[in-house]
N, C-alpha and C positions, 0 to 999 in steps of 0.2 A: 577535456577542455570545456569550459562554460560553453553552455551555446544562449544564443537569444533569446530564445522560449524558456530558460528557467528563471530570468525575471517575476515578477508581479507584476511590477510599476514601475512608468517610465515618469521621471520627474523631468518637466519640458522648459527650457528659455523658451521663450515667447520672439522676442523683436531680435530678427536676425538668423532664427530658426525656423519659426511658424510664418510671420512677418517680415515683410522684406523689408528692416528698417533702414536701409543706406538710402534706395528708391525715396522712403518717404522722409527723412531728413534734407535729402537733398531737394527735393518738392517744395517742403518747409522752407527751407533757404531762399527759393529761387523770387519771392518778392521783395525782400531785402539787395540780392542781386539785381533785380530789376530795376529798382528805384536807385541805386546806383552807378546803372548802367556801368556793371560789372559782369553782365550773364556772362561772357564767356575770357574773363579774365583770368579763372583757375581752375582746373582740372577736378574734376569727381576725388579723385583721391585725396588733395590738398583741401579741402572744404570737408571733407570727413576722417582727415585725421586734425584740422582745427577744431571740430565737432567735439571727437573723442577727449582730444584731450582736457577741453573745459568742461565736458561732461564726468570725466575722473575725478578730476579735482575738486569739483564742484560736488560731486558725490560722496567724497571722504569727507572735505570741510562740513559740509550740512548733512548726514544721514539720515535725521529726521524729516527730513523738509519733501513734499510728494513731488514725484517725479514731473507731472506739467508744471508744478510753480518751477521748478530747477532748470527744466527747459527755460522758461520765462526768464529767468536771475542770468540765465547763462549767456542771452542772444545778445543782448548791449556787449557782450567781452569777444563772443564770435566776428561782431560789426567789426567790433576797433581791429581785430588780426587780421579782417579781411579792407583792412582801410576805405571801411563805409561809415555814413556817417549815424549818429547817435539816433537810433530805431525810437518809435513812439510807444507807451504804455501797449498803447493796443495790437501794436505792430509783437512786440512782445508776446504777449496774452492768445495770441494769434498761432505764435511761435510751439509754446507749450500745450495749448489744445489740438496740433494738429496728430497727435498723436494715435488718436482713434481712425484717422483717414489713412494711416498707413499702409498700403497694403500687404494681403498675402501673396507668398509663393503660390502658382497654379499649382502645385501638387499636392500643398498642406489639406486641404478637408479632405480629400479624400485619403491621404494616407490616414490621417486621423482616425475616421469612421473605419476602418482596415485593424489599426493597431488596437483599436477600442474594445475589437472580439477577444484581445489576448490580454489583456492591461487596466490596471488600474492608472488614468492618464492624469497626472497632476501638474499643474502650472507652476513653476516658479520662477517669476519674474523681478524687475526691478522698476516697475510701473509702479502707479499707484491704481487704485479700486477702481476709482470713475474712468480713467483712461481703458484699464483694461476692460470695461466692462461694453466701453464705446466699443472696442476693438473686437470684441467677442459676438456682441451685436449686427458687426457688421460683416466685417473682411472674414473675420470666423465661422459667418453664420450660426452662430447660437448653439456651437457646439458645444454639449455636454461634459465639460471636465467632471472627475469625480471629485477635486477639488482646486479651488483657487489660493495660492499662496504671494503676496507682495511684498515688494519693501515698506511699502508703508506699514504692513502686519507687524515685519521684523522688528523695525524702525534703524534699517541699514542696508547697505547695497551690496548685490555680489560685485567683486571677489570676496566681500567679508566672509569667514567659517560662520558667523553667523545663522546667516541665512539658509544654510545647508544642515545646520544644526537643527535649528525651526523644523527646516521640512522633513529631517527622519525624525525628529518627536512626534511632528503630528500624523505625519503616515501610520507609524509606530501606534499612535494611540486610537487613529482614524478608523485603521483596515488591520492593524496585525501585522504591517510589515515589517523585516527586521532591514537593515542597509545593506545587509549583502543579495536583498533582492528589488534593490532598486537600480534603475539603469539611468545616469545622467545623460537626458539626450538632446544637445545642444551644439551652436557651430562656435563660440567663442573660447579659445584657449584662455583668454586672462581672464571673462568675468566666469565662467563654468569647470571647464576640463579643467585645469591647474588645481582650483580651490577643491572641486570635488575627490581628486587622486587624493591631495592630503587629507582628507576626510576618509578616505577608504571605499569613496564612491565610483564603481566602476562607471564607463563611456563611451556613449554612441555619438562619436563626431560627426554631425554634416554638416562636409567641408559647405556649400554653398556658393560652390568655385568663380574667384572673382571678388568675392568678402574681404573689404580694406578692414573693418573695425575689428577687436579683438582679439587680432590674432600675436601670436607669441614666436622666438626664434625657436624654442622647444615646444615641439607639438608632444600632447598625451591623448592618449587613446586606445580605447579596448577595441572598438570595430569604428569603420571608416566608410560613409556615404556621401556621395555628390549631394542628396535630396533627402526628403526624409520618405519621397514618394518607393524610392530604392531601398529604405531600410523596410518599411510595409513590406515588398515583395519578398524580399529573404526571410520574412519573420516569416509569411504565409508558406514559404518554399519549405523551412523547418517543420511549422505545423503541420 
């Protein structure tokens, strides 16, 4: 059987993985709420599954367009489903920049700097540059990937193969790696595990129990983690 140490590289989702993006959407939201005096009109989960879904669709129609403008493009269609009324430009702008304030999981840096002794750690997200690089700045602490990969690089969002394409070229031409030693290690079944299995990419699921966005009736998965603080530790327990 594969074990986990005969990886290389772990190719990472970022928002939902590393970042706790449901926390920081719904953060996002909550002046729209407020001005509406809708705070507590609807549940965490009905506010990010209106989230998700105009964030999909908005994602296939525009692939080119970077992720805070889309936030921006998305939150007038969010207002109207949550029958608030017509947001301001800046109200907007507001919307799509907060993406850098998102926070982390408490156990992301340090699994990080854990998994870093064993791995090549590469990003692939569906951010654009400037958000992730806010994001890396801050909630990350300026941790050292060996590489950064975006939708904006792509110029397309996962689930597209796209994007998974991208990132075993450029590991490929990056470090020598081949894809049967890269490990996709993310909690979203629709934008990650799913796409990655048809690609031939094996997967380190963390669940992140309690995660409304992403998920699928058909889960895939090579190994299975609450945290990614929990896959650290077995990875150290192998070595």
């Amino acid at each position: 059987m594969t074990k986990l140490t005969s990886f290389k590289l772990l190719s990472f989702d970022v928002y939902g993985t590393l970042i706790d993006w449901e926390t920081g959407v719904i953060n996002a939201l909550q002046p729209l709420l407020d001005t509406n005096n809708k705070t507590s009109s609807y549940t965490r989960k009905h506010l990010l599954q209106i989230y998700h879904k105009h964030e999909a669709s908005q994602q296939t129609k525009t692939p080119e367009m970077t992720y805070c403008d889309l936030l921006s493009t998305i939150h007038p269609a969010i207002a109207a489903d949550l029958e608030c009324e017509k947001p301001s430009e800046e109200a907007n702008k507001a919307f799509g920049d907060s993406v850098g304030q998102w926070p982390a999981f408490p156990d992301t840096v340090a699994a990080l700097h854990i998994l870093k002794k064993h791995y090549k750690l590469v990003v692939l997200s569906n951010v654009d540059r400037t958000s992730f690089s806010k994001t890396n700045a801050g909630p990350l602490q300026n941790f050292p990937f060996d590489a950064i990969l975006t939708a904006q690089d792509v110029g397309s969002y996962k689930p597209n193969l796209k994007n998974f394409e991208y990132m075993l070229k450029e590991v490929k031409g990056r470090f020598g790696v081949e894809k049967e030693q890269v490990l996709q290690t993310a909690q979203s079944q629709f934008h990650d595990h799913h796409p990655a299995k048809k690609m031939g990419v094996m997967g380190a699921w963390i669940v992140r129990p309690g995660a409304e966005m992403g998920n699928q009736e058909e889960e895939v998965y090579d190994w299975k983690f609450d945290t990614l603080g929990e896959m650290a530790e077995a990875v150290e327990k192998e070595a």
